[in-house]
N, C-alpha and C positions, 0 to 999 in steps of 0.2 A: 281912450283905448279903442282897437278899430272894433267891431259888431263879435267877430269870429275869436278874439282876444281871451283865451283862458285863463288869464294870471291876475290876483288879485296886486294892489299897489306894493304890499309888503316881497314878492315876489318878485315885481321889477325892478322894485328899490336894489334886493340884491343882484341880479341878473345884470342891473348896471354898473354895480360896485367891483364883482369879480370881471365886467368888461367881456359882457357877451348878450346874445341876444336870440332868445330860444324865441323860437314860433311857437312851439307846442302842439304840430304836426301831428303828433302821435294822438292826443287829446281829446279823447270822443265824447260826445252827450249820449255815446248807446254802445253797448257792448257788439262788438265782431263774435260773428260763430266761435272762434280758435278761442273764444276767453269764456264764453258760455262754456263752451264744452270743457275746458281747463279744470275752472269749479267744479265742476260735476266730479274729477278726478280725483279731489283733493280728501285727507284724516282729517286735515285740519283746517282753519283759518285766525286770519288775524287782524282783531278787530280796536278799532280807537273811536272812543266815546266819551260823553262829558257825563262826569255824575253832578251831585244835585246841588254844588257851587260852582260848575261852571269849570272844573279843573279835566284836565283830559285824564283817561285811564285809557293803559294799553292791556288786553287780554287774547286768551285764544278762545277757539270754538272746536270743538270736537267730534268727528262720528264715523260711520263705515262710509267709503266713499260712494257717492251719490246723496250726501244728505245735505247737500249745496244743488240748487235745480235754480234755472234759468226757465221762469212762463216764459217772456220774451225779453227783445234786447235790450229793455231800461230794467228790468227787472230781477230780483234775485231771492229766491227763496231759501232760509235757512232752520236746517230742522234742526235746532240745539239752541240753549240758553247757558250761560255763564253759570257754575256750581255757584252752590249758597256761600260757600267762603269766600269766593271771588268779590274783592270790591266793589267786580265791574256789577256784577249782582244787584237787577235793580235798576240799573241806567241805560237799561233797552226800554227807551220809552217811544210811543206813537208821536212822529213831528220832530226829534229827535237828530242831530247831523251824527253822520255816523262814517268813517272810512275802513276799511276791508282791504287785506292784503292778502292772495292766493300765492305760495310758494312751494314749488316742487323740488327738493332737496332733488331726489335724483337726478334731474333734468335742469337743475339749473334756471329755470322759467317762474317768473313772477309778474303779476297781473295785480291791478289794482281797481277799484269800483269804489269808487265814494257818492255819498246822498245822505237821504233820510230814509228812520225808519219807517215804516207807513203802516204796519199793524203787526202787535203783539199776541200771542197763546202763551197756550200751560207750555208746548213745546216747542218753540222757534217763533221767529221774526220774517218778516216781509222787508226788503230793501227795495226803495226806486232809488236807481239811479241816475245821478247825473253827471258825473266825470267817471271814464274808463279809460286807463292806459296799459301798456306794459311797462316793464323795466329791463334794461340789460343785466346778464349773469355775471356782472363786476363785485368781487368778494362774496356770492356767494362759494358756502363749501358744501360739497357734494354728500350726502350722507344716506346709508339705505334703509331702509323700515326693519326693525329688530323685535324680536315677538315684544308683544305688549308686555306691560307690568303689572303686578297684582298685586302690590303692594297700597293696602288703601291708606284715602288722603288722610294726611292727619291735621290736627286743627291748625287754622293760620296763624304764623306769629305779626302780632302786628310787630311796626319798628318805628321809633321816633329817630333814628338814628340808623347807620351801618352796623351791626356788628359784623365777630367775627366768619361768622356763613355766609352773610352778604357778601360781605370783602373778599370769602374766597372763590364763588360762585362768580364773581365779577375777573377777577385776576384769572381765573382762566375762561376765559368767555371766546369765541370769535362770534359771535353773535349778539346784535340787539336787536332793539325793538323799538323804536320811539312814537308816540301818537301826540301830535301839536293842532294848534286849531284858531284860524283865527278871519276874520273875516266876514261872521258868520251872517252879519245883516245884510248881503251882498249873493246875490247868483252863485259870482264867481266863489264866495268863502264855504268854510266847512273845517272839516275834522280829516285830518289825516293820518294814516300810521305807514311809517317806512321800516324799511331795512339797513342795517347798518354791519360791516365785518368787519375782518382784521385778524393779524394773528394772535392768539393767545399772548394778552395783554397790553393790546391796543387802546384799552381805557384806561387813563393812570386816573388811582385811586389816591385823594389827598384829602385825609377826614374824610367829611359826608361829603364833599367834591369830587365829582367824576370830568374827567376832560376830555374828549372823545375828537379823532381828526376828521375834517371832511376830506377823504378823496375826490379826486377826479370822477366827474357821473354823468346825467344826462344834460344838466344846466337847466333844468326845470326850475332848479332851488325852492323846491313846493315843503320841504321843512324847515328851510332855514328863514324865507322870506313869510313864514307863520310865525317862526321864533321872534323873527325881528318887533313882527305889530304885537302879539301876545308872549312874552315868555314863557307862560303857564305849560307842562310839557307832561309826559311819564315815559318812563321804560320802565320796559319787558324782557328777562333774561329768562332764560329758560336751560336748564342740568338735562342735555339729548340720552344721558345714562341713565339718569333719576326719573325725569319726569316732575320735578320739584321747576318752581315757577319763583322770580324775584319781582315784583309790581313796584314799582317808585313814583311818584309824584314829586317835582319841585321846581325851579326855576332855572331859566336857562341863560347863559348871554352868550354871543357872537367874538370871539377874537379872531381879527379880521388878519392881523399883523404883529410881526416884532420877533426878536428871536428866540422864543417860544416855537417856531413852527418847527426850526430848524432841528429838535428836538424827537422829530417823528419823522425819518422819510415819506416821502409820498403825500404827506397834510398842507391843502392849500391853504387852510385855517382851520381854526379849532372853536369847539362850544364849548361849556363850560355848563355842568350838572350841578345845581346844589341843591341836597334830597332835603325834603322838608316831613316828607314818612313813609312810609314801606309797609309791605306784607310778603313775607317767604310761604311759599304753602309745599308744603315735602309731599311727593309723588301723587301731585296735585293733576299731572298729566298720566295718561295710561300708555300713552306711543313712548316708544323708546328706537334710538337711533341708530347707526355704528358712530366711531371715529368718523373724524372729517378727510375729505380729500378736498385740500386748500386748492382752492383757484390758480390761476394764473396770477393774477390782479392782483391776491392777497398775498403771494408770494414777493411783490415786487414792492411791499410797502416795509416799514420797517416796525422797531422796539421802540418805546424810551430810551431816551440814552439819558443816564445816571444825572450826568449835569443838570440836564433841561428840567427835570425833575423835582432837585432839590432847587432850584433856582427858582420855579416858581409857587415853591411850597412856602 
């Protein structure tokens, strides 16, 4: 790989397979002003981390904005730690890989900072980083800030399974969350967490299997070419009314082809979820959202169609 080469092998693997060939131009070792000051901006954040068998967890971070601070441009301060119910609870450790997603609902604008953690308190974490990007506003949906909630957390349900809340917090989702990871004894490796859209019910749900399509995107393939070397995966859904939070942990694979895809417009291929346990935590978040204003992007993707469905149920 040339010296400047950002992409671990799992990453080119795929980059070759879908038949393209990203530089990774965008892909900094140090945050630009516009992403410093971004964070600074942000309620929330979105974080993927490994708890203490090595499995990824996807969670958020919460506070009045300014409590994300940029010392300087490898660097990122955060004053908040994951509630005690949270799984992620706990696996903010010192040395630590850890990836961070800033997303501005209203604006559309999402930034990313991945590293390690580099030192822990009673209230926040220290992050140096070492890969900073952005991302395009493809399937994000626009949404504004709605007074908070005061509805407090109630206790976590764990899940060995989907039920019925899971399933239905999921069936109307346009939003995830995925945090993968893999690489990790290597510069270029780590822990990632991305974004993922779609319209209200773009994940078909089959049993504890979720299927999920990849759109069209930057061709980075920085989760799917994680997927490939580690399947170990989780998502994060998140109720923008409730504040209720859905955590999953499980395994992932790759369907590259075949007429499955044909199934979803817009899906160059599909992953394939199967949850191995869960935590719902009900109005586990205090931000609350409006309604979506769907993208462009999301607008031009499609449903399930019925066939595709039972065919590969």
């Amino acid at each position: 790989m040339p010296p400047d080469d950002p992409f671990h092998a799992g990453e080119h693997a795929v980059q070759t397979r879908a038949g393209v060939a990203a530089r990774g131009a965008g892909i900094r070792s140090f945050m630009p002003d516009q992403h410093r000051i971004f964070f600074g901006q942000l309620p929330w954040l979105f974080a993927g981390v490994l708890d203490g068998e090595g499995w990824p967890l996807a969670t958020t971070l919460t506070g009045v904005p300014g409590f994300v601070t940029s010392p300087d441009p490898t660097s990122l301060s955060i004053s908040a730690l994951p509630q005690p119910g949270d799984p992620a609870y706990g696996a903010f450790r010192p040395g630590s890989p850890i990836g961070l997603l800033g997303l501005e609902f209203e604006t559309r604008r999402r930034n990313r900072a991945n590293g390690r953690v580099e030192a822990v308190g009673a209230d926040g974490f220290s992050v140096a980083v070492a890969q900073s990007f952005g991302n395009c506003a493809k399937y994000i949906q626009a949404r504004s800030r709605a007074p908070n909630g005061s509805d407090p957390a109630h206790q976590p349900a764990s899940l060995s399974s989907l039920d019925a809340a899971a399933r239905a917090l999921i069936a109307k989702a346009d939003t995830l969350f995925i945090a993968s990871a893999a690489a990790l004894e290597t510069p270029l490796g780590g822990v990632d967490i991305s974004h993922r859209g779609g319209r209200p019910g773009f994940v078909r749900i089959d049993g504890d299997t979720l299927t999920i399509p990849d759109f069209a995107g930057n061709n980075y393939f920085n989760t799917l070419g994680n997927l490939l070397e580690q399947p170990r995966a989780a998502l994060l859904f998140v109720d923008f009314e409730t504040g209720t939070t859905l955590q999953l942990q499980g395994v992932a694979e790759i369907v590259w082809d075949g007429p499955e895809l044909s199934g979803l417009e817009g899906s160059q291929r599909l992953w394939r979820f199967h949850v191995t346990r869960g935590w719902r935590r009900a109005h586990a978040l205090s931000l609350r959202w409006s309604a979506p204003e769907f993208a462009s992007t999301t607008l031009q993707t499609g449903l399930w169609s019925a066939p595709a469905a039972l065919a590969a149920s």
